[in-house]
C-alpha positions as CSV (number, residue, x, y, z in Angstrom):
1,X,269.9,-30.9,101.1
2,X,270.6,-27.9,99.3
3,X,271.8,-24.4,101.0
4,X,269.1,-21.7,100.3
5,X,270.8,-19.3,97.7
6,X,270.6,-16.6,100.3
7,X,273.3,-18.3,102.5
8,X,276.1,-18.1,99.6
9,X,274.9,-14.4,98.6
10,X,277.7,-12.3,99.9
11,X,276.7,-9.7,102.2
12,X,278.8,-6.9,100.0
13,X,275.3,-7.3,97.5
14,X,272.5,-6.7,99.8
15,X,274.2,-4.3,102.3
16,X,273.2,-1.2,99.7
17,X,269.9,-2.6,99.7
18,X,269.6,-2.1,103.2
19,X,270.9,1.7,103.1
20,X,269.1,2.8,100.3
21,X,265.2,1.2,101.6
22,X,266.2,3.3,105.2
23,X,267.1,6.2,103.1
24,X,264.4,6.2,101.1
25,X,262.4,7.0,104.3
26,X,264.6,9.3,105.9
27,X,266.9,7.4,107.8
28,X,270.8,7.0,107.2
29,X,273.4,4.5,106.7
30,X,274.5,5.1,110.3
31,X,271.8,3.9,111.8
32,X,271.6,0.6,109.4
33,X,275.2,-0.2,110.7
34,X,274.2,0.6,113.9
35,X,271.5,-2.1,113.9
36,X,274.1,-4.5,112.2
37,X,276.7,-3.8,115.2
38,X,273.5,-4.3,118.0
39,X,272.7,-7.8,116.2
40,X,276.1,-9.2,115.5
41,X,278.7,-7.9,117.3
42,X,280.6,-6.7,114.7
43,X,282.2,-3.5,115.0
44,X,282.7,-0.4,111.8
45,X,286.2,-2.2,110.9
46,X,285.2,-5.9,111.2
47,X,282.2,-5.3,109.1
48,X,284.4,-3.5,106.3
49,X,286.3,-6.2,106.1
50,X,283.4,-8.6,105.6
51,X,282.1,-6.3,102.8
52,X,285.4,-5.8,101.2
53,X,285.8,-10.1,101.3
54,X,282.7,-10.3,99.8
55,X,281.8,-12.7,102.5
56,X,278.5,-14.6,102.2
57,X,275.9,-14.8,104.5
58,X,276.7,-17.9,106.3
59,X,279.9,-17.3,106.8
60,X,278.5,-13.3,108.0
61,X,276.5,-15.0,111.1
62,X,279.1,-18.1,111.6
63,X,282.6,-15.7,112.5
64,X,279.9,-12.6,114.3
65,X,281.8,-12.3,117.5
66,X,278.6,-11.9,119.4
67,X,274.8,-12.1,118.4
68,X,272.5,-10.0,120.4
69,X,271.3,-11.9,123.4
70,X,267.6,-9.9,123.1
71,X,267.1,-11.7,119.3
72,X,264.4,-13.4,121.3
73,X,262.6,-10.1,121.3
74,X,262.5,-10.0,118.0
75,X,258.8,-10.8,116.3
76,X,257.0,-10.0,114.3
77,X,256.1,-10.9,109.8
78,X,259.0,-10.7,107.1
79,X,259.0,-11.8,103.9
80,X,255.9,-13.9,104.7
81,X,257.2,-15.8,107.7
82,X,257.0,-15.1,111.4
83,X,260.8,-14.6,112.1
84,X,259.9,-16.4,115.8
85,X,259.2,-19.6,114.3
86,X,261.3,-20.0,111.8
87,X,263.4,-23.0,112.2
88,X,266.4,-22.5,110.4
89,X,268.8,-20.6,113.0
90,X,271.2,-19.1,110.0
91,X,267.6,-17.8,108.1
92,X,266.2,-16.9,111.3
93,X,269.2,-14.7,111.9
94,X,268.9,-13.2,108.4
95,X,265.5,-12.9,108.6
96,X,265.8,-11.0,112.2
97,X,268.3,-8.7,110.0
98,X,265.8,-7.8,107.4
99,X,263.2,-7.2,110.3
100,X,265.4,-4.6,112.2
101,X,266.3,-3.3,108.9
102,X,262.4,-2.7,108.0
103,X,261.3,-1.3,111.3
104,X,263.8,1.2,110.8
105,X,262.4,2.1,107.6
106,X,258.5,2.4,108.5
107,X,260.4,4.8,111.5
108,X,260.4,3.2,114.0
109,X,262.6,4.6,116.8
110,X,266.1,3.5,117.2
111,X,265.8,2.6,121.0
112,X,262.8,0.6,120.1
113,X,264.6,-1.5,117.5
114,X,267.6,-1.8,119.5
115,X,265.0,-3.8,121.7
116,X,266.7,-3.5,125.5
């Protein structure tokens, strides 16, 4: 079976993607890392590195030191799909990603994404 081309994308070319859909509502690059750190464990160093390696998305999920334990909490529609029932684990976790990263840009507020 092939890989989905979104596994071998590197990380590097969608992480401005991310920053510039919060900005252009408002919100900032801080907070987009922030959400990244919450999810993945990753700290401001680690995820430097990945995006200085150019390393793709598989590999992004597969070395995270720590996903979020509340991912569960995560719901909700991206892209189409209901990021709950999507089977994949490795999309799943990129969808969840692209969720957080959309909440935070129709302004939602940072303690409600940061679901405790």
């Amino acid at each position: 079976m092939e890989k989905h081309r979104i596994f071998t994308t590197s990380f590097a070319s969608v992480y401005p993607h991310y920053i510039s859909k919060a900005e252009k509502k408002g919100r900032t690059k801080e907070e987009v890392d922030t959400i990244i750190y919450w999810l993945t464990g990753y700290n401001q160093q680690a995820l430097q590195q990945l995006i200085d390696h150019k390393t793709d998305f598989e590999t992004f999920f597969a070395e995270a030191p720590e996903m979020n334990q509340n991912t569960s909490k995560i719901t909700g529609v991206i892209c189409g799909y209901r990021v709950e029932q999507i089977e994949d684990k490795l999309m799943q976790k990129i969808r969840f990603l692209d969720k957080l990263i959309d909440e935070l840009a129709k302004g939602k507020a940072m303690e409600k994404i940061l679901r405790p």
